[in-house]
C-alpha positions in Angstrom: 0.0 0.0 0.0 2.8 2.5 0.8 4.3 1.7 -2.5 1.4 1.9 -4.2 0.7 5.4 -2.2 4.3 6.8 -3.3 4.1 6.0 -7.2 0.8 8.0 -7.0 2.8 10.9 -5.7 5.7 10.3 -7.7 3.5 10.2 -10.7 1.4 13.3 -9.9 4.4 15.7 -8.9 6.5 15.2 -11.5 3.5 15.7 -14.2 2.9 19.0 -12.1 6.2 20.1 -12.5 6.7 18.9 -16.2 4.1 21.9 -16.7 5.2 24.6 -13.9 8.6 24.7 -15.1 8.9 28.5 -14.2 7.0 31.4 -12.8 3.4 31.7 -14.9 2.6 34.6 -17.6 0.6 37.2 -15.4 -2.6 38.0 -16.8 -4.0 41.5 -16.7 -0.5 42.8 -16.9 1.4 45.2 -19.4 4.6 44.6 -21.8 6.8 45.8 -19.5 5.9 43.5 -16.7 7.0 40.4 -19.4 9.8 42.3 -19.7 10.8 42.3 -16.4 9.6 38.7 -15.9 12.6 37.8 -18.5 10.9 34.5 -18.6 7.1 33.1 -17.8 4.9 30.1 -18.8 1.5 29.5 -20.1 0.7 25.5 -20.4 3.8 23.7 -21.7 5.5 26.5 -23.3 7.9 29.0 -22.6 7.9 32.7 -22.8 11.3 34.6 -23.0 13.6 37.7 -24.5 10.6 39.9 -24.8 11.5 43.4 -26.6 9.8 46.2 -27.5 10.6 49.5 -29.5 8.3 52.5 -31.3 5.7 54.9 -30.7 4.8 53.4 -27.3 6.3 52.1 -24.5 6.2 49.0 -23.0 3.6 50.2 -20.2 1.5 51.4 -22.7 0.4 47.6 -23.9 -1.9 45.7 -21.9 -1.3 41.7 -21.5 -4.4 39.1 -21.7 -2.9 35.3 -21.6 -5.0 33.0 -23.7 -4.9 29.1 -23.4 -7.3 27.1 -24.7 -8.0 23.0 -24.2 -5.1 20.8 -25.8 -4.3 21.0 -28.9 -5.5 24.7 -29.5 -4.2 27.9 -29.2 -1.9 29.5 -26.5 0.1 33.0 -26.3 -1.2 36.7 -25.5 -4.1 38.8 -26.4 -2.6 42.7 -26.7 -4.3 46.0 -26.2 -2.9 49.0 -27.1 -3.8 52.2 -28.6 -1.8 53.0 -31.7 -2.9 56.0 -34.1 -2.0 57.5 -37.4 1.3 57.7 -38.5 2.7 55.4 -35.3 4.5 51.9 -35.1 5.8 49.5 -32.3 8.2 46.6 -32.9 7.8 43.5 -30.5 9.2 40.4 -30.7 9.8 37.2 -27.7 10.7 33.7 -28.0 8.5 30.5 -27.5 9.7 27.2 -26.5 8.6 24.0 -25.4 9.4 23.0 -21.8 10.3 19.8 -21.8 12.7 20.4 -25.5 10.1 18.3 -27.4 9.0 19.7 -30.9 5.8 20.3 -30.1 5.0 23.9 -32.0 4.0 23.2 -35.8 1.6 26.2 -36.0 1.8 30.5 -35.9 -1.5 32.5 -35.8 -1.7 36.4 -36.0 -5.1 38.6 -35.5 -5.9 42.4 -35.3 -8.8 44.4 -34.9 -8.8 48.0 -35.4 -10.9 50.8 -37.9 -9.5 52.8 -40.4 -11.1 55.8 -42.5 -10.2 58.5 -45.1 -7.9 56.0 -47.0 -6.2 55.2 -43.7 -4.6 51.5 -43.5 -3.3 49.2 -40.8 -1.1 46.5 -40.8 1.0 44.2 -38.7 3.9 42.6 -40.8 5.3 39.4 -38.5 8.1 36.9 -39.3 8.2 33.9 -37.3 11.3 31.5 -37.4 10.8 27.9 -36.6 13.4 26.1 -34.9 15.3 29.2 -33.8 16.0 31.7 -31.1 17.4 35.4 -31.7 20.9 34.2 -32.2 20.3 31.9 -35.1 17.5 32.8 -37.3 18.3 33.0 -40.9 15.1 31.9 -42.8 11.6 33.6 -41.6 8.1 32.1 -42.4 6.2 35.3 -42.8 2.5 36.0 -41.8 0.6 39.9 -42.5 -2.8 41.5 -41.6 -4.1 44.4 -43.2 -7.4 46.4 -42.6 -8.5 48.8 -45.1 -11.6 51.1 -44.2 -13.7 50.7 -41.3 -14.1 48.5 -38.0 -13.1 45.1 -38.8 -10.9 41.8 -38.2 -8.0 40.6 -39.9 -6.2 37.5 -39.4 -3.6 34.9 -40.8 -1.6 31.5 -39.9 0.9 29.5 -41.0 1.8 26.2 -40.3 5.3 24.6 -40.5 7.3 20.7 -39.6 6.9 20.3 -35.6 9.9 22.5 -33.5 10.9 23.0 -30.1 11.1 26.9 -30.3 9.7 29.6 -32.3 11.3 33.5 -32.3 8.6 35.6 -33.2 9.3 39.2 -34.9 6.5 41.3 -35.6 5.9 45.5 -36.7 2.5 47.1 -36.3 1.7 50.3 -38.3 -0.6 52.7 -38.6 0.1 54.7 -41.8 0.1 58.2 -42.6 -2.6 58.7 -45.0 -6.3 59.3 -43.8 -6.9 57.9 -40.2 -6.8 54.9 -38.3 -6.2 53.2 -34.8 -4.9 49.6 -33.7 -6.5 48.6 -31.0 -5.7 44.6 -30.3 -3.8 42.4 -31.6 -3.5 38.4 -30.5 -0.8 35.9 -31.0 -0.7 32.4 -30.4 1.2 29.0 -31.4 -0.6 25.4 -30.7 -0.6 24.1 -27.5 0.1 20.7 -27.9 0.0 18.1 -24.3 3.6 16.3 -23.8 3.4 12.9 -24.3 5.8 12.2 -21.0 3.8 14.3 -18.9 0.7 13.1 -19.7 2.2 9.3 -19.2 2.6 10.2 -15.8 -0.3 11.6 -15.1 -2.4 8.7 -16.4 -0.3 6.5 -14.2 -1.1 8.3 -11.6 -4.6 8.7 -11.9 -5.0 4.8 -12.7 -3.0 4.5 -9.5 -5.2 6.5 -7.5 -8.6 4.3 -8.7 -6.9 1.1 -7.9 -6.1 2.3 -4.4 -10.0 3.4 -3.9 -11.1 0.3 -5.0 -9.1 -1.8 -3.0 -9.9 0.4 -0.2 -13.7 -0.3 -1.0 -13.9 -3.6 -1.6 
């Protein structure tokens, strides 16, 4: 029984901290508070090297976390307030926490209006299987909105990797008017096979103990 009691706990611990790796993304924050993080988690993935440059600073852009049930989508929803003739630069790494390649997907939204030939447009690169250091070879993904309130969104999909640098430029052009309001990025939140292992020998351990304590 005491055996049986400590691969339970064995089996539920380390599946916890397969996915708590590091401190967790704070929701409701601002850009600057990632940047000070230097490195957070939502689900099995890791948030790092966050940067920001432009017409704003990093205060000035509010932080939602999104994460969905495996396998969807996971990463940040961001509010800002970027007018005519203004443009931010941001850019942070993913990766997997346990080194698996478990990211094969990029997904970029915006929603913001535009009027008097005003356009808005967020140009992103995303390079698989790369950090800052090393990227050579960008996938690339855009959004544009012409005139009025609308949505604007694209994806891009790629062979499974364990990290994903993410580049991106919002601007707000010149001509007419126009404001960028949020913007959302996420990659695929996939479950890791090891992690899960354990936690289903866990949980089968934890059923066999109640029934042999009922029966």
């Amino acid at each position: 029984m005491k055996l049986l009691a400590l691969a339970i706990a064995v089996g539920l611990v380390f599946a916890s901290l397969s996915f708590g790796a590091d401190v967790p993304c704070l929701a409701g924050s601002t850009f600057a508070t990632l940047e000070t993080q230097v490195s957070c988690t939502i689900g099995d993935k890791v948030f790092s090297d966050f940067a920001l440059s432009g017409s704003l600073t990093a205060s000035d852009v509010s932080v939602e976390t999104i994460i969905d049930s495996p396998p969807a989508a996971i990463g940040f929803m961001f509010q800002l307030d970027l007018e005519t003739g203004e443009d931010v630069s941001l850019s942070y790494l993913v990766s997997t926490i346990s080194g698996l390649p478990l990211i094969k997907s990029a997904h970029l939204g915006m929603e913001g209006s535009a009027s008097g030939g005003g356009d808005i447009s967020i140009a992103e690169q995303v390079f698989p299987g790369c950090n800052y250091y090393d990227c050579t070879t960008p996938v690339l993904l855009n959004t544009n909105l012409g005139v009025g309130p609308t949505v604007s969104m694209d994806a891009v999909t790629f062979a499974p990797v364990n990290q994903l640098y993410v580049s991106k430029d919002l601007n707000v052009s010149n001509v007419g008017s126009g404001t960028l309001s949020v913007f959302s990025e996420t990659v695929d939140q996939t479950p890791e096979p090891a992690s899960m292992g354990l936690i289903g020998i866990g949980l089968a351990g934890l059923a066999l103990w109640q029934r042999r304590r009922t029966s």
